[in-house]
BALOBA-1460 file (C-alpha; in Angstrom, 3 decimals):
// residues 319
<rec num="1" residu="x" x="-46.103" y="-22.064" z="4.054"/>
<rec num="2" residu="x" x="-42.542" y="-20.691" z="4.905"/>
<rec num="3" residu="x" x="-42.462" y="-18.595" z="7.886"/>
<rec num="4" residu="x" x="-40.535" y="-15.216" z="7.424"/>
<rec num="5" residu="x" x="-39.361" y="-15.368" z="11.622"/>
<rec num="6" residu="x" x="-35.371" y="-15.183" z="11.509"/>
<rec num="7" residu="x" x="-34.232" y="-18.377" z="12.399"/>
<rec num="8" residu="x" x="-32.057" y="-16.638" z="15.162"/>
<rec num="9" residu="x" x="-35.039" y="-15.037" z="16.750"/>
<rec num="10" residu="x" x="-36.639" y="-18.884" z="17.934"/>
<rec num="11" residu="x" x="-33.621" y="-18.603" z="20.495"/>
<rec num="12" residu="x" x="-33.499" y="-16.552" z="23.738"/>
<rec num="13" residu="x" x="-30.359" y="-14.215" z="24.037"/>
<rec num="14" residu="x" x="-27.491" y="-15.560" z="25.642"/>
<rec num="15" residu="x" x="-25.582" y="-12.466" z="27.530"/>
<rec num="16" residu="x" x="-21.924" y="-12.537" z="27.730"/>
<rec num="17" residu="x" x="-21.588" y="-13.705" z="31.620"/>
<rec num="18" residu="x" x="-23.739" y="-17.198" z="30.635"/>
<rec num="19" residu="x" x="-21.438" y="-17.905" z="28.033"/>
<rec num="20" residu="x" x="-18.139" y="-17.055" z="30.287"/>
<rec num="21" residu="x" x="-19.892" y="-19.113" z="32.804"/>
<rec num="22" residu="x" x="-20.481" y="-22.283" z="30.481"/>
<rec num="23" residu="x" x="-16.545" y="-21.566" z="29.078"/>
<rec num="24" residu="x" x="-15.689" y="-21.727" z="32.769"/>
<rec num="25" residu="x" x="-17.023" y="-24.459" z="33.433"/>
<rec num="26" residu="x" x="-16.040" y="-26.520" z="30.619"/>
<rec num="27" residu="x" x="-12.437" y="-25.783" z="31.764"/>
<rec num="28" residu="x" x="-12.207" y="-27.244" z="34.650"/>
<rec num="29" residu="x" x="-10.664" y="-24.961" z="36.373"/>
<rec num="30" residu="x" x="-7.584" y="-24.231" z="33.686"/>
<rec num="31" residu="x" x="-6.419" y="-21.088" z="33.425"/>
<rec num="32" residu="x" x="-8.909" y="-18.751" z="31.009"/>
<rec num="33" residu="x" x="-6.140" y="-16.679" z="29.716"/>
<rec num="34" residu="x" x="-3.698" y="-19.605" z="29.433"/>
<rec num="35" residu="x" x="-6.033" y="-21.955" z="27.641"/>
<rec num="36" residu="x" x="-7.771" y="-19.388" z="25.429"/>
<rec num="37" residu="x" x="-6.601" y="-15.926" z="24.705"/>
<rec num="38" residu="x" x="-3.935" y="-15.123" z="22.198"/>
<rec num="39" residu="x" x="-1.263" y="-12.684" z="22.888"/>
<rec num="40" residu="x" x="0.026" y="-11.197" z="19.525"/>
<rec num="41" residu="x" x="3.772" y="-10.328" z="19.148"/>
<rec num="42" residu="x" x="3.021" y="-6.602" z="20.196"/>
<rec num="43" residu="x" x="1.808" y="-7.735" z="23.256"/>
<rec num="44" residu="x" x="-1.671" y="-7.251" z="22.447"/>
<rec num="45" residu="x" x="-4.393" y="-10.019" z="23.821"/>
<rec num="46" residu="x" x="-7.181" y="-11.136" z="21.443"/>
<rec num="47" residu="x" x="-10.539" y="-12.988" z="23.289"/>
<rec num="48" residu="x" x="-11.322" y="-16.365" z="22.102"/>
<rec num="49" residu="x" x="-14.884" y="-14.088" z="21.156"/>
<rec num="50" residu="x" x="-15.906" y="-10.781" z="20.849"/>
<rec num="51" residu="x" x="-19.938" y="-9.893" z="21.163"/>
<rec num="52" residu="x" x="-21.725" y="-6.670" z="19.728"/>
<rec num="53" residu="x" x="-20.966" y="-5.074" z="22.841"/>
<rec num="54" residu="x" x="-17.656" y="-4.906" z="22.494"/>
<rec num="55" residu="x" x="-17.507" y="-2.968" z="19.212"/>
<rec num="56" residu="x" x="-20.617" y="-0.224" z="20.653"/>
<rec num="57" residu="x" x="-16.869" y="2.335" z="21.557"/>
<rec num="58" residu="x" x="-14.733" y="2.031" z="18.215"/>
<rec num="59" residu="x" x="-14.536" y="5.124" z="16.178"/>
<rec num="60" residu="x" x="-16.037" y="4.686" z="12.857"/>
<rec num="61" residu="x" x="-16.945" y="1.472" z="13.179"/>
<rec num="62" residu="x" x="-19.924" y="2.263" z="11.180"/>
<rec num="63" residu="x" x="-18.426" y="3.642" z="7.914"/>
<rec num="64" residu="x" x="-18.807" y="2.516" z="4.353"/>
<rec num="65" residu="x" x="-16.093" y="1.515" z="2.056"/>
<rec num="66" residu="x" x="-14.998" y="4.530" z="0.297"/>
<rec num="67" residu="x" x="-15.984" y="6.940" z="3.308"/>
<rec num="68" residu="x" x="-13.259" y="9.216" z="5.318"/>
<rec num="69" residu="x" x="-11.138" y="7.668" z="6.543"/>
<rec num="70" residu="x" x="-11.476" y="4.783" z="4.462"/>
<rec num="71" residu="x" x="-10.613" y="1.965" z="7.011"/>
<rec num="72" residu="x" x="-12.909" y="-0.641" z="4.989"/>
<rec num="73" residu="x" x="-11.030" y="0.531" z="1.601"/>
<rec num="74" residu="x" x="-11.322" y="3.183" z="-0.633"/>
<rec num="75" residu="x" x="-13.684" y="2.196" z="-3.080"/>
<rec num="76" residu="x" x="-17.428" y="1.889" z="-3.541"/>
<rec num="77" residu="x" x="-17.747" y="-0.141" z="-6.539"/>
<rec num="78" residu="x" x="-15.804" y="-3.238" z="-6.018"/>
<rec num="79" residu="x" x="-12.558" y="-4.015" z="-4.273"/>
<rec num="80" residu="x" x="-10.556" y="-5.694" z="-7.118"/>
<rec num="81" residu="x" x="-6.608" y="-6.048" z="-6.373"/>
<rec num="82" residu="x" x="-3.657" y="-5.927" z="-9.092"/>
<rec num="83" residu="x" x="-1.137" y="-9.014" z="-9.199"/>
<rec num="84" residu="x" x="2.371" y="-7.316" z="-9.837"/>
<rec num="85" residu="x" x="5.262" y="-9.227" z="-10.815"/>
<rec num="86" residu="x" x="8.846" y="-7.692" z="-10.947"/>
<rec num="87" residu="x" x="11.308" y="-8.100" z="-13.773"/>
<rec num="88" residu="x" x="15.143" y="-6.833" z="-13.232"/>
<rec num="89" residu="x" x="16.036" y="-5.412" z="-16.836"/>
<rec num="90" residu="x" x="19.627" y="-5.539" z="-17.970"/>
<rec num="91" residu="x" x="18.671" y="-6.530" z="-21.233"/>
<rec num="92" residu="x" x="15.300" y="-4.572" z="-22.613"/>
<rec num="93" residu="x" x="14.469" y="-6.688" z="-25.206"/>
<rec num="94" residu="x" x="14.161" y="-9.870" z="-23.210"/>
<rec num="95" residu="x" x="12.819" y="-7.613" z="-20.067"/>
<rec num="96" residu="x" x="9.760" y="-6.762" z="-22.662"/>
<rec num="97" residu="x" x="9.075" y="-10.751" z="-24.088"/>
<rec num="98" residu="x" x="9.513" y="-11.743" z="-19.926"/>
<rec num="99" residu="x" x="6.510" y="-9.041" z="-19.336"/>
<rec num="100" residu="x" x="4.325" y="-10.005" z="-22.256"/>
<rec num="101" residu="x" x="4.864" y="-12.995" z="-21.370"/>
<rec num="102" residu="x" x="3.987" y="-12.579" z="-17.738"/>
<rec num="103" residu="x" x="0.781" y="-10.577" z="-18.949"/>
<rec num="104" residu="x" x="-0.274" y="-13.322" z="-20.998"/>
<rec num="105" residu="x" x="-0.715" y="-15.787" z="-17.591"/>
<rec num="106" residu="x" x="-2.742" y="-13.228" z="-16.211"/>
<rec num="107" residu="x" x="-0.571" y="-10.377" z="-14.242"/>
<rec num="108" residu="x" x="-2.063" y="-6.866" z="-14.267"/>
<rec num="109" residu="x" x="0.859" y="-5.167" z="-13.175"/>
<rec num="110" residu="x" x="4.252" y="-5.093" z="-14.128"/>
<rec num="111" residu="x" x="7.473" y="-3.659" z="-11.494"/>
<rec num="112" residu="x" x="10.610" y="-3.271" z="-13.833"/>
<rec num="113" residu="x" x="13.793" y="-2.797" z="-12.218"/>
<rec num="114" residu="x" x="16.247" y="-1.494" z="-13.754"/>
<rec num="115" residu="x" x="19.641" y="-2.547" z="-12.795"/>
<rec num="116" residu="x" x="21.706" y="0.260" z="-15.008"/>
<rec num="117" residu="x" x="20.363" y="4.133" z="-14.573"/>
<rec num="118" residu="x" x="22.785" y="4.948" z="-17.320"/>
<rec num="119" residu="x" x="21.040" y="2.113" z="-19.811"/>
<rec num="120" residu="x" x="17.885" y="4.605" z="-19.792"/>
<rec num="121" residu="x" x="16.789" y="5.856" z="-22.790"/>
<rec num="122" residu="x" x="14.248" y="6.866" z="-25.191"/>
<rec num="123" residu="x" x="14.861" y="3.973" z="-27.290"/>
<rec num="124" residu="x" x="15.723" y="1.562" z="-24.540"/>
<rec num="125" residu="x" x="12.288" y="2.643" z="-22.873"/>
<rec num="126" residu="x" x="10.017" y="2.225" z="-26.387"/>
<rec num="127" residu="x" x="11.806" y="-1.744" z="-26.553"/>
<rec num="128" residu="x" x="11.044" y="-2.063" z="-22.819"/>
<rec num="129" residu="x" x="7.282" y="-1.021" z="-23.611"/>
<rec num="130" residu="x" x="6.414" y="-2.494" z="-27.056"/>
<rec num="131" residu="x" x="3.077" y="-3.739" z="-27.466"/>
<rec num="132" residu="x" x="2.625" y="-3.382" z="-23.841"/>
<rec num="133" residu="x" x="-1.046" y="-1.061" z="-23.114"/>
<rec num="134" residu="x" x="0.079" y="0.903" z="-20.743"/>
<rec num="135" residu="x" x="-3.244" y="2.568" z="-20.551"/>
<rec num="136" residu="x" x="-4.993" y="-0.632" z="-19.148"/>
<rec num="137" residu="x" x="-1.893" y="-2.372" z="-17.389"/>
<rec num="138" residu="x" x="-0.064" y="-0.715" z="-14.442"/>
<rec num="139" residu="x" x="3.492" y="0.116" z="-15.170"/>
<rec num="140" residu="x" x="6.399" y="1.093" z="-12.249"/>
<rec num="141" residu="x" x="9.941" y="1.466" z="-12.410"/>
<rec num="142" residu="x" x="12.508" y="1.226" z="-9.900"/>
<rec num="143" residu="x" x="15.550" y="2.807" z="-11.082"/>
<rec num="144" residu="x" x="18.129" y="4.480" z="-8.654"/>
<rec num="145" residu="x" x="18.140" y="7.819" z="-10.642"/>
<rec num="146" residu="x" x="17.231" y="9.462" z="-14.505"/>
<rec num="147" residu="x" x="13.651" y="9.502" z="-12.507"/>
<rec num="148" residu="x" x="13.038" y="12.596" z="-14.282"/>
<rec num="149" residu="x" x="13.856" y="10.797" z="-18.022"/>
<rec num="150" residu="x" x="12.000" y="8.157" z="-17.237"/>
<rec num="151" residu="x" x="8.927" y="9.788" z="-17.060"/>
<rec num="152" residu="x" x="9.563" y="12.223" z="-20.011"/>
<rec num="153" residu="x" x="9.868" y="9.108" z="-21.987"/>
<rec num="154" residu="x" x="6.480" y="7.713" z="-20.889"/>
<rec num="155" residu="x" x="4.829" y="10.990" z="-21.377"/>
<rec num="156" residu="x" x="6.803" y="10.581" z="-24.890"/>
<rec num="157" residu="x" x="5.203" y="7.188" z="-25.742"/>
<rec num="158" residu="x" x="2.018" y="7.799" z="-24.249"/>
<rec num="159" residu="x" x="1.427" y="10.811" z="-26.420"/>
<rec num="160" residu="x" x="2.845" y="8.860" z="-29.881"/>
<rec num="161" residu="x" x="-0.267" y="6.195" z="-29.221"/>
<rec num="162" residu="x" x="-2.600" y="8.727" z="-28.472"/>
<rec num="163" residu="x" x="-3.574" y="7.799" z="-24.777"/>
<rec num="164" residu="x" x="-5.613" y="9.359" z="-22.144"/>
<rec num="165" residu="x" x="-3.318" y="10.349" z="-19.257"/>
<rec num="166" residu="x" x="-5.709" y="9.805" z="-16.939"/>
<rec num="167" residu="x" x="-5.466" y="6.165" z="-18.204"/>
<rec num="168" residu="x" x="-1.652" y="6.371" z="-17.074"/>
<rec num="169" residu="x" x="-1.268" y="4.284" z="-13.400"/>
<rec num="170" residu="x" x="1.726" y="3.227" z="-12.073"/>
<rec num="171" residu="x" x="4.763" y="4.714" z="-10.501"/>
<rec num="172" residu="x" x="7.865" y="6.260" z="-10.781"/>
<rec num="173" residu="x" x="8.993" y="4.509" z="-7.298"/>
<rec num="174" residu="x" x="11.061" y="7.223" z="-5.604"/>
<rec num="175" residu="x" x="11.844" y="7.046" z="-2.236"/>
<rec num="176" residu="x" x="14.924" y="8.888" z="-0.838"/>
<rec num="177" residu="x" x="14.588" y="8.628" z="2.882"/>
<rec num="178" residu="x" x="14.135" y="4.938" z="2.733"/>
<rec num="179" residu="x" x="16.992" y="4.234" z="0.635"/>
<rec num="180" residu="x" x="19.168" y="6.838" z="2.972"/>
<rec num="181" residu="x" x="18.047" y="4.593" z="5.977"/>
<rec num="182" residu="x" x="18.583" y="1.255" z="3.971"/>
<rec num="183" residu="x" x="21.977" y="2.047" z="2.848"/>
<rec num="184" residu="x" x="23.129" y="4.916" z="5.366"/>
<rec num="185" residu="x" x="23.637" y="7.368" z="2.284"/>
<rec num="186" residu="x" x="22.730" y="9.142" z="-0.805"/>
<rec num="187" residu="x" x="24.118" y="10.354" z="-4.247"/>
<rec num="188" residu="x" x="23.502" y="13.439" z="-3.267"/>
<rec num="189" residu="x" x="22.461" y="15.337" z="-0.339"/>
<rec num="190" residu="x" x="19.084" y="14.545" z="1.373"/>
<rec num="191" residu="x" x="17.917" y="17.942" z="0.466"/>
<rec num="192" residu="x" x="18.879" y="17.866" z="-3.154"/>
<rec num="193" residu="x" x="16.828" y="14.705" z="-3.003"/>
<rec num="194" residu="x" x="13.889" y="16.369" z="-2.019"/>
<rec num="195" residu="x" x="14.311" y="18.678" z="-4.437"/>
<rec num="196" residu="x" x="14.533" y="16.478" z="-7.536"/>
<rec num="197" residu="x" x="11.808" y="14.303" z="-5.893"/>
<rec num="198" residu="x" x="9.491" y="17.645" z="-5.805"/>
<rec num="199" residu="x" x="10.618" y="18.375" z="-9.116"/>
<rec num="200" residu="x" x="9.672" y="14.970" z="-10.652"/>
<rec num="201" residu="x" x="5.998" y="15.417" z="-8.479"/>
<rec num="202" residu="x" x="5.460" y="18.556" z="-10.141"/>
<rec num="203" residu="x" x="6.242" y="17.227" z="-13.764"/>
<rec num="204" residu="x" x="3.857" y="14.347" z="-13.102"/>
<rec num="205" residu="x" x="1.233" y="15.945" z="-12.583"/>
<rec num="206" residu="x" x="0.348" y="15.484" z="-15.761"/>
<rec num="207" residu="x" x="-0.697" y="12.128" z="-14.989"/>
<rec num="208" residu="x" x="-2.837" y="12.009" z="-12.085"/>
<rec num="209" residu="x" x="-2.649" y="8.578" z="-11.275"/>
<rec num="210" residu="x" x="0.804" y="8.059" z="-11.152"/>
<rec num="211" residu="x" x="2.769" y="8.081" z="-8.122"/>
<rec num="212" residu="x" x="6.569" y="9.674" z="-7.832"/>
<rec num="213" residu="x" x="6.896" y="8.468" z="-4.121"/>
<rec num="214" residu="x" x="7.028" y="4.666" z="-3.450"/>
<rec num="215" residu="x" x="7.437" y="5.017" z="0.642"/>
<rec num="216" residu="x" x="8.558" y="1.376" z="1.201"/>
<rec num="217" residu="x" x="7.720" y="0.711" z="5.020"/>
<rec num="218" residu="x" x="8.848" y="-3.398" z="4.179"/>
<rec num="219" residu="x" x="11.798" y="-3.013" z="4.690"/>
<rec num="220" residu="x" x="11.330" y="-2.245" z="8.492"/>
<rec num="221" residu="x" x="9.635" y="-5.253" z="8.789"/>
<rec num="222" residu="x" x="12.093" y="-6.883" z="7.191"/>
<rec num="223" residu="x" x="14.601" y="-6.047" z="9.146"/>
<rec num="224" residu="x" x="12.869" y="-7.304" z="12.639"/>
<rec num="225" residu="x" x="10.223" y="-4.125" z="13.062"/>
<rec num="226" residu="x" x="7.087" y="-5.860" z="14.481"/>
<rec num="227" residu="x" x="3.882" y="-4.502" z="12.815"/>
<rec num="228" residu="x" x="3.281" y="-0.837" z="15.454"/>
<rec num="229" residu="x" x="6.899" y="-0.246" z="14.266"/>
<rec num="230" residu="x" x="6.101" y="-0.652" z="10.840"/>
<rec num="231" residu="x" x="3.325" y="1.488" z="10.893"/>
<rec num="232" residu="x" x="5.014" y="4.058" z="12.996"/>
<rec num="233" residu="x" x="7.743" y="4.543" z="10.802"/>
<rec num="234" residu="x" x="5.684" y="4.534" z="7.589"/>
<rec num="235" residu="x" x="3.826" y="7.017" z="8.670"/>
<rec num="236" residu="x" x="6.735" y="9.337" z="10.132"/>
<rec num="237" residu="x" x="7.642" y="9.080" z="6.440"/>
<rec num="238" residu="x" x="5.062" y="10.026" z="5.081"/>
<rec num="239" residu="x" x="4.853" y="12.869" z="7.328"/>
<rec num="240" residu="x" x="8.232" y="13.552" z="6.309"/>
<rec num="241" residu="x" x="7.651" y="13.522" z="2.668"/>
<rec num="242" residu="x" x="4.332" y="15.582" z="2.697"/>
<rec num="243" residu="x" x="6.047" y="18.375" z="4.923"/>
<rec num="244" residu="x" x="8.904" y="18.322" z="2.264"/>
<rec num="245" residu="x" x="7.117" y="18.568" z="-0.649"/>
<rec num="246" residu="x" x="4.282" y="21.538" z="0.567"/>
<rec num="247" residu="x" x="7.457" y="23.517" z="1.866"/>
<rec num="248" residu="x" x="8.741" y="23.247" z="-1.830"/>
<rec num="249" residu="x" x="5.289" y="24.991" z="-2.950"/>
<rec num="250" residu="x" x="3.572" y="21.649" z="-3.673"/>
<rec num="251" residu="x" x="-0.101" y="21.968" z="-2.523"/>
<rec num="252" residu="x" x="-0.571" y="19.187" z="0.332"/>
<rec num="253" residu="x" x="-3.427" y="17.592" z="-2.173"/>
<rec num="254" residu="x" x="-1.189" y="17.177" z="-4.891"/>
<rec num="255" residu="x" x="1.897" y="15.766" z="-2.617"/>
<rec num="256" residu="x" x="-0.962" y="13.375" z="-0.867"/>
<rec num="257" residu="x" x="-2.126" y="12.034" z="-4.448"/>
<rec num="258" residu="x" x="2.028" y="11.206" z="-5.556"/>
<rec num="259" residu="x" x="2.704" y="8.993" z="-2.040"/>
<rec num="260" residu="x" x="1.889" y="5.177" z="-2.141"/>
<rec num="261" residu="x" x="3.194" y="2.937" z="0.391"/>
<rec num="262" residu="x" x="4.565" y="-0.661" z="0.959"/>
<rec num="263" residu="x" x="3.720" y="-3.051" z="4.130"/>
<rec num="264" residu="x" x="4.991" y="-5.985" z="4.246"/>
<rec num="265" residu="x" x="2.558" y="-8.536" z="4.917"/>
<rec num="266" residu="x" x="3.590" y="-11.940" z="7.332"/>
<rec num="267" residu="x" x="1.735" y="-15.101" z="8.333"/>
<rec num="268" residu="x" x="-0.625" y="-13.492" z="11.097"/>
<rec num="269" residu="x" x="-3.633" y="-13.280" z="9.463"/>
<rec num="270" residu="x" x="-5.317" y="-10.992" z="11.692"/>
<rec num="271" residu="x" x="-3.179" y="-8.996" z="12.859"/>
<rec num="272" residu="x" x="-1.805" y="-7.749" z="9.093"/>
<rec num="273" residu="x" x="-5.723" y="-6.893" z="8.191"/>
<rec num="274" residu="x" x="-5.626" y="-4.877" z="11.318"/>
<rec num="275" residu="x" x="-2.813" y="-2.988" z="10.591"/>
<rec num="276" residu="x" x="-3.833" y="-1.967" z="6.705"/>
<rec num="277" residu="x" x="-6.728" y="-0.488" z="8.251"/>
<rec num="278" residu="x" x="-5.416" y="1.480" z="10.961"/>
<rec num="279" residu="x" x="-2.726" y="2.050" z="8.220"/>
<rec num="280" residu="x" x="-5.964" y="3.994" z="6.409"/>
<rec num="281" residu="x" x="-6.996" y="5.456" z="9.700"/>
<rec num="282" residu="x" x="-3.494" y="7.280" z="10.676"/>
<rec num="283" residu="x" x="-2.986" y="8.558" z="7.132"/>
<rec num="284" residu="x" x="-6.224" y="10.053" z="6.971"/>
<rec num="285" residu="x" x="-5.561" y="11.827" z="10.034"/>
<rec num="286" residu="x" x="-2.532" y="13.246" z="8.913"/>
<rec num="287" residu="x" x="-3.153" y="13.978" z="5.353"/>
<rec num="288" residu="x" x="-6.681" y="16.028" z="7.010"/>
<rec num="289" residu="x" x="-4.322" y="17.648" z="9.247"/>
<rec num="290" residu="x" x="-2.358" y="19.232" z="6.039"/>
<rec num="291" residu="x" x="-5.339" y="19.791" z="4.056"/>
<rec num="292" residu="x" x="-8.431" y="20.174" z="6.007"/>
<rec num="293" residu="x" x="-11.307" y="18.764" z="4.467"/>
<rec num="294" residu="x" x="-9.734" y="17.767" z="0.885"/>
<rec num="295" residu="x" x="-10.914" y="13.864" z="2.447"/>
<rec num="296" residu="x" x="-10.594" y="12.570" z="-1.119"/>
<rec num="297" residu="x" x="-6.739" y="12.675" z="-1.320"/>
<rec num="298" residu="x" x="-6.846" y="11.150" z="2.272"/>
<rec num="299" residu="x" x="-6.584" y="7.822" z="0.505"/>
<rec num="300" residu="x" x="-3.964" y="5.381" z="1.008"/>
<rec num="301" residu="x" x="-3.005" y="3.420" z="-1.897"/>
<rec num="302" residu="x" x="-0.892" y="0.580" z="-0.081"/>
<rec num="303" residu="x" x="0.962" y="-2.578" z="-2.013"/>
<rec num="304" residu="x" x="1.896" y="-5.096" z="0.077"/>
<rec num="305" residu="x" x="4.377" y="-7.663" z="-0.462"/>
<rec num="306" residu="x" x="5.092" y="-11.010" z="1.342"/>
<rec num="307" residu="x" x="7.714" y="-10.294" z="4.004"/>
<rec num="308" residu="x" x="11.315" y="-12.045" z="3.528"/>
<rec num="309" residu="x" x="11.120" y="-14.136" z="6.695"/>
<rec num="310" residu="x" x="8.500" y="-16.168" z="5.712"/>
<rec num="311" residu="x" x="7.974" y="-16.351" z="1.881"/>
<rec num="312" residu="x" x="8.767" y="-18.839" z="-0.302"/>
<rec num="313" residu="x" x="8.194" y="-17.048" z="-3.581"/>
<rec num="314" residu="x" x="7.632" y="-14.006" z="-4.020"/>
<rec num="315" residu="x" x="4.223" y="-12.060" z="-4.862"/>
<rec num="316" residu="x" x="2.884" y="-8.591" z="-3.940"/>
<rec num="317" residu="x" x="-0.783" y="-7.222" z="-4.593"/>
<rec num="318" residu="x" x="-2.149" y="-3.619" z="-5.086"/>
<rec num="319" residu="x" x="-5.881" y="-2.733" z="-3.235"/>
């Protein structure tokens, strides 16, 4: 007759000084730090083991997924991710057989980047999109300008097929401040930026999941930020962006909803899951801070992307 005792229970607790004292031992004297602990690249140390008293102190350490402030995800129902691949378009007739293509081997998301703002068009964009669903496949375009056209022409093509716009995900991937710092300049002024950028937020509304602000915190990391710089620019962004947009007359839940940001992810494995979620944690905290209580717009929507100094081919996921 099978017992129902938990295996676990038929030994006696071990407490954390008998099993520093074994670790000790086996050592031989070597140096316990030396030998065993792991000092990260921000100068952080991480124990050979942790026990249950060492988590009894974290905040939230007992939250759900899909609970303020989300630092185990934001969803409830399942945690599925979205492959993206990225097609430069010069040519939107081949851009469009590349992405069915593409769609056909199993990608769920497509990034088109188009190379020539003044190539945009309504016909141009109905090519690009042909026999593409854009209301089950996620769709986002990185053009440097005719923003604005761009997503007149998908509110054009969704309406000819009839689709929900709820159904509408994707992103319009605008991000002024990080292509000032990238290239030390705009096309216009940095406030006329955040004006069209507020304008383009307002005329998306439309479509509640799609995003007008693609705050890309990568390139940071690309260019030798270690993973607290990272964060602490990308959030000084978004902090940026959200005080922008509500001193336009954007409400702070509708700016929050229109901001999705890029981390580049590297090759230490812990360290990169620790940073999404305090990633979550910090942009809660801010986002409550502009809209007290409105926790459901405190979500982060983060794509990360496999940083340039150690990928080999390129790939980028959406959770």
């Amino acid at each position: 007759m099978a017992s129902n005792e938990r295996l676990f229970e038929q030994f006696p607790p071990v407490s954390t000084k008998a099993w520093m004292d074994r670790i000790q031992c086996d050592l031989k004297g070597a140096d316990f730090d030396e030998k065993l602990v792991w000092k990260t690249k921000e100068g952080y140390k991480v124990q050979p083991f942790y026990r249950e008293e060492d988590l009894q102190d974290l905040p939230y350490i007992n939250a759900l997924p899909g609970e303020f402030p989300y630092i185990r995800g934001t969803k409830i129902s399942d945690n599925n991710w979205l492959v993206r691949q990225n097609i430069e378009v010069s040519d939107y007739s081949l851009a469009n057989i590349k992405a069915l293509s593409l769609l056909m081997k199993g990608i769920d998301s497509l990034g088109f980047i188009i190379l020539d703002p003044e190539s945009v068009s309504e016909t141009n964009f109905k090519i690009l999109l042909h026999d593409i669903h854009i209301e089950i496949i996620e769709i986002n375009i990185l053009c440097y300008g005719k923003a604005r056209e761009i997503l007149d022409y998908i509110s054009i093509i969704s309406s000819e097929r009839g689709l929900d716009p709820l159904k509408i995900c994707g992103a319009i991937e605008a991000d002024p401040i990080g292509r000032l710092v990238a290239n030390g300049k705009l096309c216009v002024s940095l406030g006329e930026g955040f004006d069209y950028l507020a304008s383009l937020t307002r005329a998306s509304e439309v479509f509640p999941n799609f995003f007008t602000v693609h705050l890309n915190a990568s390139w940071f990391r690309n260019e030798g930020a270690d993973i607290i710089e990272e964060l602490a620019f990308a959030i000084s962004m978004g902090c940026e962006y959200l005080t922008q947009l509500t001193e336009k007359g954007i409400s702070a839940e509708l700016a929050a909803s229109k901001i999705r940001f890029c981390f580049g992810i590297g090759s230490d494995y812990f360290p990169e899951i620790a940073k999404l979620r305090a990633a979550r944690l910090l942009w809660a905290a801010v986002t409550n801070g502009f809209n007290p209580g409105k926790t459901e717009k405190s979500k982060m929507t983060i794509h990360s992307v496999t940083t340039d100094r150690n990928k080999t081919v390129c790939r980028s996921v959406f959770f």
